[in-house]
Residue frames relative to the residue before (quaternion, step in Angstrom):
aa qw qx qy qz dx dy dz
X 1.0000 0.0000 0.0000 0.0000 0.00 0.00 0.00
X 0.3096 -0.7829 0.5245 0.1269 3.42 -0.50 1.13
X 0.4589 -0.6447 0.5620 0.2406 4.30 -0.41 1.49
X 0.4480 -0.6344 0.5894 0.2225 3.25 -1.44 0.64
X 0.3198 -0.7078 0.5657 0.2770 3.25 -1.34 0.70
X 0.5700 -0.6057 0.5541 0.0348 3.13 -1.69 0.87
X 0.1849 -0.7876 0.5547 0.1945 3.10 -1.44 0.72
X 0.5534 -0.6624 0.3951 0.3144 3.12 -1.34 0.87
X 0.6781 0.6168 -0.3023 0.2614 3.11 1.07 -0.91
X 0.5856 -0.6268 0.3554 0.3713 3.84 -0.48 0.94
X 0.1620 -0.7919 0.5851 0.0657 3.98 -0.12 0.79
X 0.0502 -0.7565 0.6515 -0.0276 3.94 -1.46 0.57
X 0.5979 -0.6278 0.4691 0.1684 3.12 -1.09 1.01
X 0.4497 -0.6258 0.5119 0.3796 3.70 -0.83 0.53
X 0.6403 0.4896 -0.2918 0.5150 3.82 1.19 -0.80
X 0.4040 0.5374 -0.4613 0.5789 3.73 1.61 -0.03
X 0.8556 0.3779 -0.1657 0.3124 3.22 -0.24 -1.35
X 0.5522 0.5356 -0.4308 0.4719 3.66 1.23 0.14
X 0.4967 0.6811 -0.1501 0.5166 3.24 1.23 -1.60
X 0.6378 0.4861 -0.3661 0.4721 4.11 0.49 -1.08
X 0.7201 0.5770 -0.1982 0.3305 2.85 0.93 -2.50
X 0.7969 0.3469 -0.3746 0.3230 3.38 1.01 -1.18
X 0.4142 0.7362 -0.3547 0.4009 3.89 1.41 0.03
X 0.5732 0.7159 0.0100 0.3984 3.18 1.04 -1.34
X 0.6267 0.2617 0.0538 0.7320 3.26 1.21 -1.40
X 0.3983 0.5601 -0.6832 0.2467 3.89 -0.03 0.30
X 0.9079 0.2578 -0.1394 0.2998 3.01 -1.43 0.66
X 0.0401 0.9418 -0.3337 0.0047 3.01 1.97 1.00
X 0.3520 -0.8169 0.4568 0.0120 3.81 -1.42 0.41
X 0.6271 0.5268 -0.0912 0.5665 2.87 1.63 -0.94
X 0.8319 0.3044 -0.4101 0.2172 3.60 0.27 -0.18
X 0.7207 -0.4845 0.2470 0.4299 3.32 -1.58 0.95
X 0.3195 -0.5988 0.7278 0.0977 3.50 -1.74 0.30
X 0.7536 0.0231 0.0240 0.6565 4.02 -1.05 0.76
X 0.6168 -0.4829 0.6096 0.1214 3.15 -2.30 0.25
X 0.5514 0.4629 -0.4541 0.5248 3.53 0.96 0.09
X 0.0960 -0.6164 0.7762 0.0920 3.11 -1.97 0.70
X 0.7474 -0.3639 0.5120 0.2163 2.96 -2.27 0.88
X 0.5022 -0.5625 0.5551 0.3512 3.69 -1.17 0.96
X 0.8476 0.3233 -0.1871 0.3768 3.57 -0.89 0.65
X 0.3956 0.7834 -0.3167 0.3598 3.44 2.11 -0.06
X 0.0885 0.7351 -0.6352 -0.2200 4.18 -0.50 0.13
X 0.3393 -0.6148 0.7106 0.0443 2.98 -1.48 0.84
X 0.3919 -0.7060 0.5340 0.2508 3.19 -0.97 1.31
X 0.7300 -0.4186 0.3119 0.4412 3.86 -1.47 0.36
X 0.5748 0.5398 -0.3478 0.5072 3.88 1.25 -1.17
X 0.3747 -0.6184 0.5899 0.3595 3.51 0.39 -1.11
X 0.4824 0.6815 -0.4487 0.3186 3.69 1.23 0.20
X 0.7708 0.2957 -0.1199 0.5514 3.39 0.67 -0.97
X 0.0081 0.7179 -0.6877 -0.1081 3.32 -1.34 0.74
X 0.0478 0.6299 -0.7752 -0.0005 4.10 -0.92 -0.03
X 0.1468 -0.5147 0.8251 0.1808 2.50 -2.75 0.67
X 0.4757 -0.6726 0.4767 0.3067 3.24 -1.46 0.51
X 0.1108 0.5758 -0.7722 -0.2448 3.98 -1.39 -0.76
X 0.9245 0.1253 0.0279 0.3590 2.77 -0.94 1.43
X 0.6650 -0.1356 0.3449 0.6484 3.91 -1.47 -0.86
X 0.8887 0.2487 -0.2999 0.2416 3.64 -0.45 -0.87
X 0.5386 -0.5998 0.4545 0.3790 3.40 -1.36 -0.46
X 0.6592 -0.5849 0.3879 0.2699 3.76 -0.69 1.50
X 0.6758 -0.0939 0.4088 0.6062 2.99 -0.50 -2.61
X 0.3976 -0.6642 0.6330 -0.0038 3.16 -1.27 0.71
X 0.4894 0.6888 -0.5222 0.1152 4.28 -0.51 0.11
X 0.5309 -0.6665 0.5141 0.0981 3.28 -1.59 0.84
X 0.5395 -0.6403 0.4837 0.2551 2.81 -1.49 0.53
X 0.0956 -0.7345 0.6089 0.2839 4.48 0.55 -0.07
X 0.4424 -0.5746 0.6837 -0.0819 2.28 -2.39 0.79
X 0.3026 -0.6221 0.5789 0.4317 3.39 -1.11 -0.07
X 0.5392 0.4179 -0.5572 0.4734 4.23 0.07 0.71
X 0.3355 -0.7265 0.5813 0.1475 3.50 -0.53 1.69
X 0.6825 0.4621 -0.3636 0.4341 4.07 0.83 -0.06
X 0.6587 0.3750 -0.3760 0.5330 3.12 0.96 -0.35
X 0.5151 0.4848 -0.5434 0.4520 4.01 0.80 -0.03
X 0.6302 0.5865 -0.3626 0.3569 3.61 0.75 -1.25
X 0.7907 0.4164 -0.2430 0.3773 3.57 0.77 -0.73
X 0.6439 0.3951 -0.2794 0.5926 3.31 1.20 -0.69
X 0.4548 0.5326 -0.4222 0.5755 4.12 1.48 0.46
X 0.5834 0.4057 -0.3933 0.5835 4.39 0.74 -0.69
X 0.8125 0.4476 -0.2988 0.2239 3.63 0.53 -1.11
X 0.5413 0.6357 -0.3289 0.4412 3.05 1.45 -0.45
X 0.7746 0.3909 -0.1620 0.4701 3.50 1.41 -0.64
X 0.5244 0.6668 -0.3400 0.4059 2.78 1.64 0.07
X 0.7083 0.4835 -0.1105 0.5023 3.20 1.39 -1.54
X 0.4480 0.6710 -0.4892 0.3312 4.12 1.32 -0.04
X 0.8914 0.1865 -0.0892 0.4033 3.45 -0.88 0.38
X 0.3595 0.7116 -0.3676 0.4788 3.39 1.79 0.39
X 0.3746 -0.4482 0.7009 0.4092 3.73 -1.33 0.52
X 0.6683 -0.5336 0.4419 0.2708 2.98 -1.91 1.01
X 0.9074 0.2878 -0.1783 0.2490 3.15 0.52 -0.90
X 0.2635 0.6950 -0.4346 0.5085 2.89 1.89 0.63
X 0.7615 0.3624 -0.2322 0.4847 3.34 0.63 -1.26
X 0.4880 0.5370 -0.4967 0.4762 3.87 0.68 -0.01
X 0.8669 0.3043 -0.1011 0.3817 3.52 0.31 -1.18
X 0.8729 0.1618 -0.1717 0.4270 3.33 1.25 -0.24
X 0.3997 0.7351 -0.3891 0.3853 3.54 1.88 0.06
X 0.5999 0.4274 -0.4161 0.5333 3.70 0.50 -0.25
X 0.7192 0.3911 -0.3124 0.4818 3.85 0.40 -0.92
X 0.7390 0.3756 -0.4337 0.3531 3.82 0.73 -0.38
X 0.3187 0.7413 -0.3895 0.4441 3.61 1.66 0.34
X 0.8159 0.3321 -0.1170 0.4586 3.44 0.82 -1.36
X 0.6908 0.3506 -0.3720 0.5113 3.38 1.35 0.28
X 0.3838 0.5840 -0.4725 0.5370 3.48 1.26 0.89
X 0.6698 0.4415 -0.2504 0.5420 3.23 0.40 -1.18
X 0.8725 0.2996 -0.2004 0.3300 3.88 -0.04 -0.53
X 0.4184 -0.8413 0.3421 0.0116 3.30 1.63 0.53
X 0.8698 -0.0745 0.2612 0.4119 3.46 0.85 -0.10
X 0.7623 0.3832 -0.1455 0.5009 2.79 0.81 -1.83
X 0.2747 -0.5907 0.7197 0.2400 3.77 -1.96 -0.38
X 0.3875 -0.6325 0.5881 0.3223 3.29 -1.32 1.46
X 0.6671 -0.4681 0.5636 0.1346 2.83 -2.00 1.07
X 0.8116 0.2021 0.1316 0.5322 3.35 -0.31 -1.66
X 0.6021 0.4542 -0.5802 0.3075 3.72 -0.36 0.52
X 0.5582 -0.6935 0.3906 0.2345 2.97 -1.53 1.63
X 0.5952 0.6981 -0.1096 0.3827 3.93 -0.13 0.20
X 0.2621 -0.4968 0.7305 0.3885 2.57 -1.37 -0.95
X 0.4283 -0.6915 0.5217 0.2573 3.18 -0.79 1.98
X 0.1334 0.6856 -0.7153 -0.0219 4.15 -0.78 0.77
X 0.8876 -0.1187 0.1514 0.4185 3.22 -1.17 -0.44
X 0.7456 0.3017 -0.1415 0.5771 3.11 0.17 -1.99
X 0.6326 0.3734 -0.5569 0.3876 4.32 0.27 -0.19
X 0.6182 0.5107 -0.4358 0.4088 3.41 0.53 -0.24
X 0.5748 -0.4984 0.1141 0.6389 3.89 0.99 0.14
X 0.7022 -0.5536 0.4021 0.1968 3.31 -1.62 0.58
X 0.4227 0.6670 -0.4147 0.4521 3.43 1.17 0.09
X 0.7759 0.3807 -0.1455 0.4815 3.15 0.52 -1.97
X 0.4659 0.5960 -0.4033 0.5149 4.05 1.19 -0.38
X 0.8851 0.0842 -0.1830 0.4196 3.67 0.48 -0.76
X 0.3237 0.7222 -0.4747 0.3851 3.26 1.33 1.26
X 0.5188 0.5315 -0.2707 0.6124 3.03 1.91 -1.12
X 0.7644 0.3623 -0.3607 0.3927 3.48 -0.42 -1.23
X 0.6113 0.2530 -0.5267 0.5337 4.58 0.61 -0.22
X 0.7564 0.3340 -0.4812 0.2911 3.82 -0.60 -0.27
X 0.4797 0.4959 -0.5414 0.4804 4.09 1.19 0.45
X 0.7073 0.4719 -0.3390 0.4026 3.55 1.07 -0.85
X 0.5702 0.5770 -0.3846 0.4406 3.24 0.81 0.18
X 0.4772 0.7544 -0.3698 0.2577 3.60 1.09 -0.17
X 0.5120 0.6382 -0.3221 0.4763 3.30 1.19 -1.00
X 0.6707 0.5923 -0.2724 0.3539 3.63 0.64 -1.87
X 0.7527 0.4726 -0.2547 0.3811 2.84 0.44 -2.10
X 0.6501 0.4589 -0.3852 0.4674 3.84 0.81 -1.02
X 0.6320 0.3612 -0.4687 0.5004 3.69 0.00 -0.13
X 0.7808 0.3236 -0.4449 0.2961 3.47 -0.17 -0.42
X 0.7274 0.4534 -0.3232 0.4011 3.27 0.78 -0.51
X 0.4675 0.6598 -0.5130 0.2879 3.78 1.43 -0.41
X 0.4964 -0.5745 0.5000 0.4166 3.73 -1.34 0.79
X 0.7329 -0.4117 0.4157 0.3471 3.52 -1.98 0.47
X 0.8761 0.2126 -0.0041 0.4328 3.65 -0.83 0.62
X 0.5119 0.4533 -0.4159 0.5995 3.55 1.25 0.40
X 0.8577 -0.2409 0.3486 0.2911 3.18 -2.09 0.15
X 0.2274 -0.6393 0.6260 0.3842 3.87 -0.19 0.17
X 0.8912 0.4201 -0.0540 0.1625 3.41 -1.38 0.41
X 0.6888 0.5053 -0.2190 0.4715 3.38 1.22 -1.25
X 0.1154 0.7844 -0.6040 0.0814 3.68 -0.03 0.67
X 0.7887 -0.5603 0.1950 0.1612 2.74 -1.25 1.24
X 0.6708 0.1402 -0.3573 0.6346 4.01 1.18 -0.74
X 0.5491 0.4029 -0.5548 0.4780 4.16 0.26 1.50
X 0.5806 0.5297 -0.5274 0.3227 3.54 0.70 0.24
X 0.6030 -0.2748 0.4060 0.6293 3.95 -1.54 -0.24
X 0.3516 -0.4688 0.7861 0.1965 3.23 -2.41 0.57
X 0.6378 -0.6363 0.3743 0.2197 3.24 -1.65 0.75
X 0.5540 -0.6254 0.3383 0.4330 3.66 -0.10 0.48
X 0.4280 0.6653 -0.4356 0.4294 3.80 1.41 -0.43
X 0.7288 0.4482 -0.1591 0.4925 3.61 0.60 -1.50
X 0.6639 0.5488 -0.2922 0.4157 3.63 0.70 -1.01
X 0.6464 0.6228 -0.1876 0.3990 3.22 1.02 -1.77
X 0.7994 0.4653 -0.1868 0.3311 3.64 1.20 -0.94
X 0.6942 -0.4756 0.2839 0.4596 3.80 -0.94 0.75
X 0.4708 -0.5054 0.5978 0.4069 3.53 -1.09 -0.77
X 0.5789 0.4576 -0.3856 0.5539 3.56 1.04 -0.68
X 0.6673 0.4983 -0.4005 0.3823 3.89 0.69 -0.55
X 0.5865 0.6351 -0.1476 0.4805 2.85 1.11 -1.05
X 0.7116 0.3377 -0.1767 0.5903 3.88 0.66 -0.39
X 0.5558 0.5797 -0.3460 0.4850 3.25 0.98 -0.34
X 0.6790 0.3958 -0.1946 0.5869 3.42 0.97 -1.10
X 0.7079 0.2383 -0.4541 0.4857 3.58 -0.14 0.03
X 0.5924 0.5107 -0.4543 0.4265 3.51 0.28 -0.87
X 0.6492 0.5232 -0.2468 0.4938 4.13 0.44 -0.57
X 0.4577 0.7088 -0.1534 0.5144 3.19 1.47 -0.61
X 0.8545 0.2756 0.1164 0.4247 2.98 0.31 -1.89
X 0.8733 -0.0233 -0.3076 0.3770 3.19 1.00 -0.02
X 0.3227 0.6327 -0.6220 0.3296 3.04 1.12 2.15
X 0.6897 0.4082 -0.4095 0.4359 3.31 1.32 0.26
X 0.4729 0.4535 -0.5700 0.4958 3.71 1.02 0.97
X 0.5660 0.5508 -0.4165 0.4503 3.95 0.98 -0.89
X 0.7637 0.4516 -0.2606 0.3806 3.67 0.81 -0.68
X 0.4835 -0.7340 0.2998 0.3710 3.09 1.06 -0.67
X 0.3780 0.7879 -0.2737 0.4018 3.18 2.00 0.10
X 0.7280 -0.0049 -0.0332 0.6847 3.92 1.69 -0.12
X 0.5458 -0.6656 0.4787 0.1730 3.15 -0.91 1.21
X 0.3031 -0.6932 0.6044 0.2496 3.85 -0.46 0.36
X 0.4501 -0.7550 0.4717 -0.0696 2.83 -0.46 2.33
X 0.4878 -0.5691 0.5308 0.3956 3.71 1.15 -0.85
X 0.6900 0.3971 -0.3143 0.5171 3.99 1.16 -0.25
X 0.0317 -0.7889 0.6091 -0.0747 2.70 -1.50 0.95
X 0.7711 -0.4540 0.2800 0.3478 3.32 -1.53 1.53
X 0.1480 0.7200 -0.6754 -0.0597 4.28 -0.63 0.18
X 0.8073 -0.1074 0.1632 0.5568 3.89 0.24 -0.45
X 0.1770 -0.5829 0.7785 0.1512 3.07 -1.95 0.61
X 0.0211 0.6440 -0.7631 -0.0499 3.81 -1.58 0.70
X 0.7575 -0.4447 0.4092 0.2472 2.39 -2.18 -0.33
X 0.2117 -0.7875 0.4617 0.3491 3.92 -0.60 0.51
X 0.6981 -0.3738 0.1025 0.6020 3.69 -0.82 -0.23
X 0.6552 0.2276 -0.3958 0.6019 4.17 0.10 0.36
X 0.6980 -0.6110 0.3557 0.1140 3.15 -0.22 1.86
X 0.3832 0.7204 -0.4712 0.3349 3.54 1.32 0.45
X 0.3378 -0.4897 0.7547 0.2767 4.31 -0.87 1.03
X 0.4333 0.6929 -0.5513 0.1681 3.65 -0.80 1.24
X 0.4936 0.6574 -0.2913 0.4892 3.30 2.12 -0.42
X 0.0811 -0.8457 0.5271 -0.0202 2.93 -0.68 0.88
X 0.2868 0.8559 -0.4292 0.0318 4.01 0.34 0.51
X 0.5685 -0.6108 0.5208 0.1804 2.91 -1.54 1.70
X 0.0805 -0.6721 0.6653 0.3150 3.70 -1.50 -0.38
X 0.1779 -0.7264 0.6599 0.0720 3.05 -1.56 -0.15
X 0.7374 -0.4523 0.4253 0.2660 3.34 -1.46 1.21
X 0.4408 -0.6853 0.4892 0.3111 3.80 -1.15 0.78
X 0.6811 0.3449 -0.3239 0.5588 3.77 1.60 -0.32
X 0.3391 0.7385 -0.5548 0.1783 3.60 0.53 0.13
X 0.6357 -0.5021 0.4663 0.3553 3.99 -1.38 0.34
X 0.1589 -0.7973 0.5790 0.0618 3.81 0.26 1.16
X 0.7327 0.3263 -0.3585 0.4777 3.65 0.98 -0.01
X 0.8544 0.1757 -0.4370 0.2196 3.22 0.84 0.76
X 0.0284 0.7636 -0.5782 0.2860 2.96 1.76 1.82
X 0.7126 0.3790 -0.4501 0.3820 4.21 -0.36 -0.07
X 0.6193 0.3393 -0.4469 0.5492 3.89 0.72 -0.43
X 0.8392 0.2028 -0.4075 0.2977 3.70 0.10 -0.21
X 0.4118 0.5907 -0.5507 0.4223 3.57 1.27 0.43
X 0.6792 0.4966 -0.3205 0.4352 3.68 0.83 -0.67
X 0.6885 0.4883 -0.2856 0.4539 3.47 0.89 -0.07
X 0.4733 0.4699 -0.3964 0.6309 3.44 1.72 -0.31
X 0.5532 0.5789 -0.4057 0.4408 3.83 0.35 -1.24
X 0.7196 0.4804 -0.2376 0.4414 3.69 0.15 -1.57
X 0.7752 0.2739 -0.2912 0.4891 3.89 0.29 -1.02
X 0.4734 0.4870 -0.6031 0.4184 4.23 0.83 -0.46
X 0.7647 0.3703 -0.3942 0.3504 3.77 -0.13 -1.36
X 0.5562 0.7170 -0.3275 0.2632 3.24 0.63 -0.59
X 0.8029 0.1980 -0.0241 0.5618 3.09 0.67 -2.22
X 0.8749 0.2912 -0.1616 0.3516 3.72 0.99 -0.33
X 0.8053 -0.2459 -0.0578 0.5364 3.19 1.50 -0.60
X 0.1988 -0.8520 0.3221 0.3616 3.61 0.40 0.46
X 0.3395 0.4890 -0.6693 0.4445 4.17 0.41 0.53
X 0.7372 0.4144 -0.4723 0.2485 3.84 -0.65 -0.99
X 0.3940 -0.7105 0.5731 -0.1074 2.41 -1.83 1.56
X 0.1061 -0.8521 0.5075 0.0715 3.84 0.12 1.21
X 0.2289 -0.5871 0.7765 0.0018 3.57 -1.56 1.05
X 0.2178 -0.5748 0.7636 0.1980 3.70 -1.95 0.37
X 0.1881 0.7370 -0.6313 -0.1514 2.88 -1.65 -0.21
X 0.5733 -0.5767 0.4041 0.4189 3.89 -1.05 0.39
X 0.7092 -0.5693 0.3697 0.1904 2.91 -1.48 2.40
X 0.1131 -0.7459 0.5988 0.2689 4.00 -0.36 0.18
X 0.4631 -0.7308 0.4528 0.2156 3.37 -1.04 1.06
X 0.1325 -0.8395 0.5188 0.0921 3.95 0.40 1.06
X 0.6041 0.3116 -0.6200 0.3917 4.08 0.41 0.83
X 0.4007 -0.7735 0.3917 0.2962 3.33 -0.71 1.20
X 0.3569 0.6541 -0.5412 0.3896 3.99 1.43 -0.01
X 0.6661 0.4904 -0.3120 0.4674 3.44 0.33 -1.83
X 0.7243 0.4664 -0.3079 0.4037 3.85 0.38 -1.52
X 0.5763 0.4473 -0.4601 0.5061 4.01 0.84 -0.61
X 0.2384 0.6373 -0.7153 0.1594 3.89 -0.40 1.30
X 0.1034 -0.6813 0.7218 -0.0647 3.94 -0.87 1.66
X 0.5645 -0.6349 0.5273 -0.0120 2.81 -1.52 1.60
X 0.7781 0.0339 -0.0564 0.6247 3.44 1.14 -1.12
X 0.4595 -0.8055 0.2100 0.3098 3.81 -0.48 0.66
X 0.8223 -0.2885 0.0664 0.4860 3.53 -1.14 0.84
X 0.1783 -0.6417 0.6412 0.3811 3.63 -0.77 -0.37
X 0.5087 -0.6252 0.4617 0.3704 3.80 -0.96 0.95
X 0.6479 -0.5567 0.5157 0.0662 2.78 -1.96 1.26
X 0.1606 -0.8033 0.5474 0.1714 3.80 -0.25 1.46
């Protein structure tokens, strides 16, 4: 009978990771008091989320509680997660930079799925989904007097230059990008690396997603995704929008990893 191989990498329960979340949050800060709101306050459609803005980014940040002390605990990391964030960073990536705080390293063991937000508990799933609904708001309020409601700038048409090109062109140019500012010394080589640009939901080539190693530092995969994010728009295009995910391991020996061992061979 041939023993199963093992990973090295450090593994955590989903009942770990609630438990962390609900440590983590002690001594919460973030959640609303009374039914009034501050002049200038959105309130997501649920009524869970509220935020003010300065500007591109998001102000303050506070929740509505519950009576499920884990789901306050998460939608307590998120509120602090998402302060001082460009909105739309936080829309798209504050719930996911929660769950790579919270896991440190490690990969959940047991979660049915693909661990996203809402598998990771349903609180933090519909933390994300009120602060996307809030997009509409936030663009009207901030749109200048006497313009267009709405049309900001990484929702407008892309130029036919960008459209017009391959995907291989198109990776070519950020990759080149990315690792003349590690050849220079201008960004530290984080351990991620370019895998693919698609399309987001208006068919725009604007996704951009990094991978990362299965043992890499999962808590500090959002300061250095934001720093890739910062130099793509910069040096190549500024709409694109970067995501990570965990490197897949393509020799299928290494990839055959069994929890319990073979059953013998008749």
């Amino acid at each position: 009978m041939t023993p199963a191989l093992k990973s090295s990498t450090p593994r955590m329960s989903l009942d770990d990771l609630r438990q962390s979340a609900l440590a983590a949050a002690n001594r919460p800060t973030h959640a609303a008091t009374g039914e009034s709101c501050a002049a200038g306050t959105l309130v997501s459609p649920c009524g869970t989320l509220r935020i003010t803005l300065a500007g591109e980014s998001i102000a303050t940040a506070t929740f509505r509680a519950s009576e499920d002390p884990i789901g306050n605990a998460f939608l307590e990391l998120y509120c602090r997660e998402i302060e001082q964030l460009p909105r739309e960073e936080a829309a798209a990536h504050g719930a996911s930079y929660v769950g790579f705080r919270l896991l440190a390293g490690r990969t959940l063991g047991d979660c049915p799925g693909i661990p996203g937000p809402a598998t990771i508990h349903p609180a933090l799933g519909m933390a994300e989904k009120a602060l996307r609904a809030l997009r509409p708001a936030w663009r009207t309020a901030t749109d200048t007097p006497g313009m267009p409601p709405i049309e900001r700038a990484e929702f407008l048409e892309l130029p036919a230059a960008w459209l017009t090109q391959s995907a291989d062109e198109r990776l070519a140019a950020l990759r080149a990008a990315l690792a003349e500012a590690i050849g220079s010394g201008a960004m530290a080589d984080d351990g991620l690396a370019i895998d693919r640009i698609e399309n987001d939901i208006r068919a725009r080539p604007v996704r951009v997603t990094l991978t990362y190693a299965k043992d890499a530092d999962t808590a500090a995969l959002p300061a250095a995704m934001r720093r890739i994010e910062a130099l793509l728009r910069q040096k190549v295009a500024p709409w694109l929008e970067v995501y990570a995910e965990e490197r897949l391991d393509h020799n299928k020996l290494r990839r055959t990893i069994l929890i319990e061992p073979r059953p013998p061979t008749t």
